[in-house]
DSSP file (Angstrom, degrees, kcal/mol; ACC not computed):
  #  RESIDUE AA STRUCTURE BP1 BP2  ACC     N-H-->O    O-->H-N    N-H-->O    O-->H-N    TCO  KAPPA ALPHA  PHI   PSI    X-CA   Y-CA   Z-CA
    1    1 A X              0   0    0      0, 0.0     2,-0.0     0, 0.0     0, 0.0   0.000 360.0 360.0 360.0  98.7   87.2  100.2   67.0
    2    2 A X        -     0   0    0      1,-0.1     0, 0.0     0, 0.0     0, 0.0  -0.126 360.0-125.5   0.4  99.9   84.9   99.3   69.6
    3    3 A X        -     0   0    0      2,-0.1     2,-0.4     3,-0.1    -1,-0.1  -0.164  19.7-123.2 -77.3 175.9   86.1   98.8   73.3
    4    4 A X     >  -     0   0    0      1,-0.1     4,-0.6     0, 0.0     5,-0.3  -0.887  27.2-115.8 -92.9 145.6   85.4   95.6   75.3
    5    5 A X  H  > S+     0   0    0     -2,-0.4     4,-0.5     2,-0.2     3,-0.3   0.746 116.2  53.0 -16.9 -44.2   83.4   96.2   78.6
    6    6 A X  H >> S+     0   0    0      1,-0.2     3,-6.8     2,-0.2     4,-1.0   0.938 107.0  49.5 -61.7 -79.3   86.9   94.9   80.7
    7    7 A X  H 3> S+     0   0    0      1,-0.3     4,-1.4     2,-0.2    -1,-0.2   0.439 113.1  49.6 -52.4 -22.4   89.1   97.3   78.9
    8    8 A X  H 3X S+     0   0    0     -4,-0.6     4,-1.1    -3,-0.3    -1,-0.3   0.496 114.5  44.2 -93.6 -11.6   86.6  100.3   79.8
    9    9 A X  H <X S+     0   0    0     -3,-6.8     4,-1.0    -4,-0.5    -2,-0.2   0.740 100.4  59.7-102.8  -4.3   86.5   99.5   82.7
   10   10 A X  H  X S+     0   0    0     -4,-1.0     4,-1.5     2,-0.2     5,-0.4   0.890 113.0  55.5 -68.9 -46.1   90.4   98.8   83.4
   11   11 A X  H  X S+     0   0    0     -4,-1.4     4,-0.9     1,-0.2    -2,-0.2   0.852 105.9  44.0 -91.5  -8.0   90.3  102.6   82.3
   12   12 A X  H  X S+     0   0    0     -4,-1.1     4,-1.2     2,-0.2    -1,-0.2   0.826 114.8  45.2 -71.7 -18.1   87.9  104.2   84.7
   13   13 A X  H  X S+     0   0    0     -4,-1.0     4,-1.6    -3,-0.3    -2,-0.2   0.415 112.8  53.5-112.0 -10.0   89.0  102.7   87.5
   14   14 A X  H  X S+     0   0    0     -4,-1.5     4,-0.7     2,-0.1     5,-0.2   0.689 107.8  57.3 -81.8 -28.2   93.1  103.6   86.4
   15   15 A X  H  X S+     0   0    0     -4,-0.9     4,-2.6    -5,-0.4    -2,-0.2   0.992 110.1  35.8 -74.2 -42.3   91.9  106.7   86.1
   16   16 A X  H  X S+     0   0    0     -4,-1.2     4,-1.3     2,-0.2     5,-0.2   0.991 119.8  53.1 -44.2 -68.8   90.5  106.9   90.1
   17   17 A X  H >X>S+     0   0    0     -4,-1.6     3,-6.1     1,-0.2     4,-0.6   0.661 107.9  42.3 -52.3 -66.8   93.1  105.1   91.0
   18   18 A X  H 3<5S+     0   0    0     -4,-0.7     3,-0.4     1,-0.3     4,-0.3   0.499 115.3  54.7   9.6 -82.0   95.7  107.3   89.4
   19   19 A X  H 3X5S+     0   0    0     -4,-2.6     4,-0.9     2,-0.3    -1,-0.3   0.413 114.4  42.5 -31.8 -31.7   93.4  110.4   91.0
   20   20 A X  H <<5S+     0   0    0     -3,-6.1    -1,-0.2    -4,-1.3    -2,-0.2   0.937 112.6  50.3 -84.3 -51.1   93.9  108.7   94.5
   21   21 A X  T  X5S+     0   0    0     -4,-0.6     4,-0.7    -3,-0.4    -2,-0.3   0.622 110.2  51.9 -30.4 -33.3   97.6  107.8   94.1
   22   22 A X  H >><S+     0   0    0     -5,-0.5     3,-8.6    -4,-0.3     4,-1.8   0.830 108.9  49.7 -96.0 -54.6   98.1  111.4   93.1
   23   23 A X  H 3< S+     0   0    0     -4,-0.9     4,-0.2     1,-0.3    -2,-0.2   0.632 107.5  55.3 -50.8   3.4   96.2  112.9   96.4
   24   24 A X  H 3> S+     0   0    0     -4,-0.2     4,-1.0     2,-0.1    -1,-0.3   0.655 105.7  53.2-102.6   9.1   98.1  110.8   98.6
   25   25 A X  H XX S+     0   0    0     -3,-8.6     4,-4.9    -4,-0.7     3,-0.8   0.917 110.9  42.9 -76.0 -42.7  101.1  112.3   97.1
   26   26 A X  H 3< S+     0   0    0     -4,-1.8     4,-0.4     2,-0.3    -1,-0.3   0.629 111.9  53.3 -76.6 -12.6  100.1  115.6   97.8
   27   27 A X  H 3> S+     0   0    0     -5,-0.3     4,-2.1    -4,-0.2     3,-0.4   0.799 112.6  50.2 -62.8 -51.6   98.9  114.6  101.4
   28   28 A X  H <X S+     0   0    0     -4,-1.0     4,-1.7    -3,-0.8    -2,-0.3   0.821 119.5  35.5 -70.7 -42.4  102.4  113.2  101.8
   29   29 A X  H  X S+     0   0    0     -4,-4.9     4,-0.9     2,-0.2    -1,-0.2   0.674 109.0  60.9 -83.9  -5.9  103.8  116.3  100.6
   30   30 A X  H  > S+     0   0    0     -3,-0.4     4,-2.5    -4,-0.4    -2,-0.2   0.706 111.7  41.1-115.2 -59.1  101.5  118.6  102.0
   31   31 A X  H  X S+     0   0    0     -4,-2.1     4,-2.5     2,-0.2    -2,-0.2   0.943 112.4  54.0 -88.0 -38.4  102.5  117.4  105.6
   32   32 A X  H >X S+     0   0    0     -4,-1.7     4,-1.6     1,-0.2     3,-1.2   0.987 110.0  49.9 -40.0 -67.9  106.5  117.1  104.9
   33   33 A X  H 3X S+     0   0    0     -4,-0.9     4,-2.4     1,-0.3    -1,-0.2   0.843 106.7  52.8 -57.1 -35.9  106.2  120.6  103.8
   34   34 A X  H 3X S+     0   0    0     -4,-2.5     4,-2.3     1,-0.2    -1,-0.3   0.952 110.4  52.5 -64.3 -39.6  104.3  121.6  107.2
   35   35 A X  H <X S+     0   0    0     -4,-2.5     4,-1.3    -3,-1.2    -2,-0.3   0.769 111.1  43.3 -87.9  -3.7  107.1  120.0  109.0
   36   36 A X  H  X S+     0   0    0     -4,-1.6     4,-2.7    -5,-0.2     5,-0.4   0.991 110.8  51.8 -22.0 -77.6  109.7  122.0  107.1
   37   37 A X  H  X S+     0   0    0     -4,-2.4     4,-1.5     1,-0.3    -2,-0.2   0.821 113.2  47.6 -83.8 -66.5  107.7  125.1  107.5
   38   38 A X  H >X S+     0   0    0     -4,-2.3     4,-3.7     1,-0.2     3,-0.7   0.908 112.3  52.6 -13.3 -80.2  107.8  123.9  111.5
   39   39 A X  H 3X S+     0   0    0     -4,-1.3     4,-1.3    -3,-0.2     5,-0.4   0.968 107.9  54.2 -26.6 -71.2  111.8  123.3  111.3
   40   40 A X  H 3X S+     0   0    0     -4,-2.7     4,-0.7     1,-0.3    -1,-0.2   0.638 103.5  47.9 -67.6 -25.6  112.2  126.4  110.0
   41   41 A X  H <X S+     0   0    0     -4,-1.5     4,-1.3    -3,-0.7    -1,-0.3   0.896 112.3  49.4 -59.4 -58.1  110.7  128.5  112.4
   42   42 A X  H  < S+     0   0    0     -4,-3.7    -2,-0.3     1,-0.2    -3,-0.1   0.521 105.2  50.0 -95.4  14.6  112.0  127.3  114.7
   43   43 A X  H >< S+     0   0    0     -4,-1.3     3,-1.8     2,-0.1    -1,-0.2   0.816 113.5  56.5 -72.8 -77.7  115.7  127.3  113.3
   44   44 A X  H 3< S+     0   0    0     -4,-0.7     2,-0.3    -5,-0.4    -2,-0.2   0.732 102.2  60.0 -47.4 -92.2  114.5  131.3  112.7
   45   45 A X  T 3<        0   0    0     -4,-1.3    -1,-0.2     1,-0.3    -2,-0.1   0.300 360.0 360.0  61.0 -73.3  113.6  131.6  116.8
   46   46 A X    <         0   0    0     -3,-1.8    -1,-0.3    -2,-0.3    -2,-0.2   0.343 360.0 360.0 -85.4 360.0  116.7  130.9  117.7
């Protein structure tokens, strides 16, 4: 079966988004974890 032009392009551009969505998780999680890692130093420090 043959896709339509919309439908192939609804899936390249879910697929970016998806691909953006997941690197702003990991941005978001990337910097929580630095302020842990912060916390936790300085909780050790003490």
């Amino acid at each position: 079966m043959k896709k339509s032009p919309l439908s192939q392009v609804k899936e390249l551009f879910g697929d970016k988004y998806k691909e953006e969505i997941k690197k702003k998780l990991n941005l978001k999680r990337a910097i929580s974890n630095k302020k842990t890692l912060k916390l936790l130093k300085k909780q050790g420090n003490k």
